[in-house]
N, C-alpha and C positions, 0 to 999 in steps of 0.2 A: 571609502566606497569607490571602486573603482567605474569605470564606465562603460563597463561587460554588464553591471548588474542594474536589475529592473530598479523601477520606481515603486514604491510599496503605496498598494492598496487597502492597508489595513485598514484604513480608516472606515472605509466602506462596508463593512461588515457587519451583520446583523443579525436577528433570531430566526432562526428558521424553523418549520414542521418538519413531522416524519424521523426517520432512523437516525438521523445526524445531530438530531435534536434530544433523542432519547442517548446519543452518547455525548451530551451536552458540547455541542458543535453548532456555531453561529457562522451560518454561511448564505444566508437570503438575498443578499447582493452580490453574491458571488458567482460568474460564469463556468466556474470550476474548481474541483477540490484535489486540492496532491496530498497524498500522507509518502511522507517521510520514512523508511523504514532501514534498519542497519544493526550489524554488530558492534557491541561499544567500542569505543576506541579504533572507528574508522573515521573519525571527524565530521558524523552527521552534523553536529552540532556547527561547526564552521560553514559547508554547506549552506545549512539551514542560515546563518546569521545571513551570507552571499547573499543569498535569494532576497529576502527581505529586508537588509539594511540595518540588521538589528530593533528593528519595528517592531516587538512582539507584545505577545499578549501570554501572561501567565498565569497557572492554577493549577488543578487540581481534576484527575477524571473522576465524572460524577460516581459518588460512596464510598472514592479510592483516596488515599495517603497518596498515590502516583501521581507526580507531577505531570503538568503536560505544557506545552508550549504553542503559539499557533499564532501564525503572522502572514501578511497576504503581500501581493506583487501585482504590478499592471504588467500585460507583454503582446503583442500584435492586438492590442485592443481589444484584448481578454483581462478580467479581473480573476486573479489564483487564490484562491485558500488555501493554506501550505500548514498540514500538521505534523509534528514531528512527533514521531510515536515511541516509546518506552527503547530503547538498543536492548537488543535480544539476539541470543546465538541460535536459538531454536524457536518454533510455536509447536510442538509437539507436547510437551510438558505445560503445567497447570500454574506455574508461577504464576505472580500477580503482573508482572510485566508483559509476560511471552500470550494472559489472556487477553490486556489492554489491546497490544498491537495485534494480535489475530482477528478479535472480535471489531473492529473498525475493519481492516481490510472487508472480512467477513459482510458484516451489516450497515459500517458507514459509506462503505460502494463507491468510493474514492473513483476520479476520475480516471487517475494515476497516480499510480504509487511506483515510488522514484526510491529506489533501493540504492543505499551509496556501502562500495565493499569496498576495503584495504585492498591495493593492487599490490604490495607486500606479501599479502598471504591470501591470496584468491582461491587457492584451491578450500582451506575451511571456510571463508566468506561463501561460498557455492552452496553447503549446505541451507544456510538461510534462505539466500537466491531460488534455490528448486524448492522450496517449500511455499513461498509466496504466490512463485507459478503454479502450483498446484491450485491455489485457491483465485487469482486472477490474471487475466491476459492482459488489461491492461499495466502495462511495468515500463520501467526504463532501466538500467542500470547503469551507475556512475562509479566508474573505479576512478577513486579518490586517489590522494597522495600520488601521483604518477611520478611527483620529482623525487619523491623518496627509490621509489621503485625503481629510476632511472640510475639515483646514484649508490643501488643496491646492483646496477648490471643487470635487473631484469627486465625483457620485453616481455610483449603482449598483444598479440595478434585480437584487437578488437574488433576486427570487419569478423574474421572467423570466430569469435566466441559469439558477436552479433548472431551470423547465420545459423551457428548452433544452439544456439538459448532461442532464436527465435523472437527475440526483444532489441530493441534500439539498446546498444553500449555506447556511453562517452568517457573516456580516460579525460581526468580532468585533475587538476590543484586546487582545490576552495580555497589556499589560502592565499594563493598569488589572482585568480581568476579565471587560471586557465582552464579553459570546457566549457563554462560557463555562457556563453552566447550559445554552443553546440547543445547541452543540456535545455536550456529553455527552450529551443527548436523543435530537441526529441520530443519533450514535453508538450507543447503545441500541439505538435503533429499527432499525436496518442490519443492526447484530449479532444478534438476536434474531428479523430476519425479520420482525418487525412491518411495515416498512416496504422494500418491493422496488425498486431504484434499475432504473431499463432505462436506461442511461446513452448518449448518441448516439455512434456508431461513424464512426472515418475511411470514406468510401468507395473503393473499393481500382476506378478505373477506368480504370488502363493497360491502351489494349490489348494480347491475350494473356497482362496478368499472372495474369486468373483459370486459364487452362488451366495456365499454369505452376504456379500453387500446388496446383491442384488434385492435379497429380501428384506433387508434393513432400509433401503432405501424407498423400497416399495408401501412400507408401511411411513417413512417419512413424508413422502409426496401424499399418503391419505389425508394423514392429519393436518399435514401443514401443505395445502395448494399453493403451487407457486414458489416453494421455496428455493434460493437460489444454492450454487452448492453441493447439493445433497450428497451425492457420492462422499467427496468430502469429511462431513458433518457424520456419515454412516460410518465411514472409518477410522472416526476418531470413537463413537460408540464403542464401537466391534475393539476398537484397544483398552477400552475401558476407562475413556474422558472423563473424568469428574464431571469437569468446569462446561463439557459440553454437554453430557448428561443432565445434570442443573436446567439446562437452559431448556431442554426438552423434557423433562418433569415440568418443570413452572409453568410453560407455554410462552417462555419469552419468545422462541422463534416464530410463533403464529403472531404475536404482537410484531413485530418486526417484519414479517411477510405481509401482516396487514396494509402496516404504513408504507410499504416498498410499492406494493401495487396502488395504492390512492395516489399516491406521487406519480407513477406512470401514467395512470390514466390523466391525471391534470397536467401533467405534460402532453399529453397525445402519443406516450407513448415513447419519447425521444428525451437528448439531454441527458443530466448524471443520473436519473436512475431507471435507466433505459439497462 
């Protein structure tokens, strides 16, 4: 473990209420939650050891055969909860993986979610990246492997893909260290508000898709007050979602909106599920 990387907090971790709890996520002593998200074979998984030390905690997401991993870190006298979510090239599709990590982003309201792409092949690592921003502003992204990438001859203008994504970039090595002080900073900074991501948005310019969502949405906000999203959640309907369909037959999203607002209010409003 090199000396770039935090001291793990895992130990401190405990049961919590509300939506994080309903995707069986123990985080009550935690000042903040990062999920981990990436395409396989970008070395989240090294990443993720960095950050924690190999400190983790293993199992299984609640109902799911899918493994899950989840280990914490100390850092400017914050304690992190760090989950590392299923590697997936899309969340557009219903796989068992691509619902695990969407449905967390989604309803476990992560503080930051810390997206690690191949700087090898960042143009398809992008599609994942614009798909996350669709669903949260808070991001970071960490182009991984940069010494590969270096001894491939490619650069990477990461101030300007910063300005243009909109989100904090750190070109980094998990497996040497390198970034790794810069990455827990971005992270900091995200969590803590210091620093506000306006992250660039797909443009949605099919015609008549706006009239259609408009309506889809409109009837989402009836039944479910408050729900975060919705745009979103309406265009994945209007594609014809199963898996998010399901969730609005059941009424899981009005459980979940439920627990999202008690959390706010016993916070005052502020904190992760602000």
């Amino acid at each position: 473990m090199s000396s770039s990387c935090p001291p793990s907090a895992c130990e401190s971790c405990a049961a919590p209420r509300g939506p994080a709890q309903r995707l069986g996520l123990d985080v009550s002593k935690s000042d903040h939650v990062v999920a981990l998200a990436g395409n396989p074979n970008t070395g989240k998984s090294t990443v993720f050891n960095r950050l924690t030390g190999l400190r983790q905690h293993t199992g299984n997401w609640p109902g799911k055969t899918i493994a899950r991993a989840e280990g914490g870190f100390a850092y400017a006298g914050k304690r992190y909860k760090l989950v590392d979510l299923p590697g997936t090239y899309s969340l557009r599709s219903a796989s068992p993986d691509e619902t695990v990590a969407r449905e967390f982003i989604l309803f476990g309201r992560p503080d930051v979610t810390v997206i690690v792409a191949d700087a090898n092949c960042l143009e398809r690592n992008l599609n994942l990246v614009l798909q996350i921003l669709q669903i949260t502003d808070r991001a970071v992204l960490c182009l991984n492997l940069m010494d590969e990438a270096r001894a491939n001859g490619l650069e990477i203008d990461a101030r300007r893909l910063a300005r243009e994504l909109g989100i904090p970039v750190v070109p980094c090595s998990a497996r040497s260290g390198e970034g790794i002080p810069q990455l827990l900073a971005e992270v900091q900074a995200v969590a803590s508000g210091a620093f506000q991501p306006s992250p660039y948005k797909l443009k949605l310019a099919v015609p008549g898709l706006r009239e259609a969502l408009a309506r889809v949405t409109t009837a989402l906000r009836a039944r479910f007050p408050g729900l975060a999203n919705e745009e979103w959640i309406a265009l994945r309907l209007l594609e014809g979602d199963a898996a998010v369909g399901g969730l609005v037959t059941a009424g899981t999203l009005g459980r979940l909106t439920e627990d999202h607002a008690a959390l706010a209010r016993a916070a005052g409003g502020e904190g992760r599920v602000a």
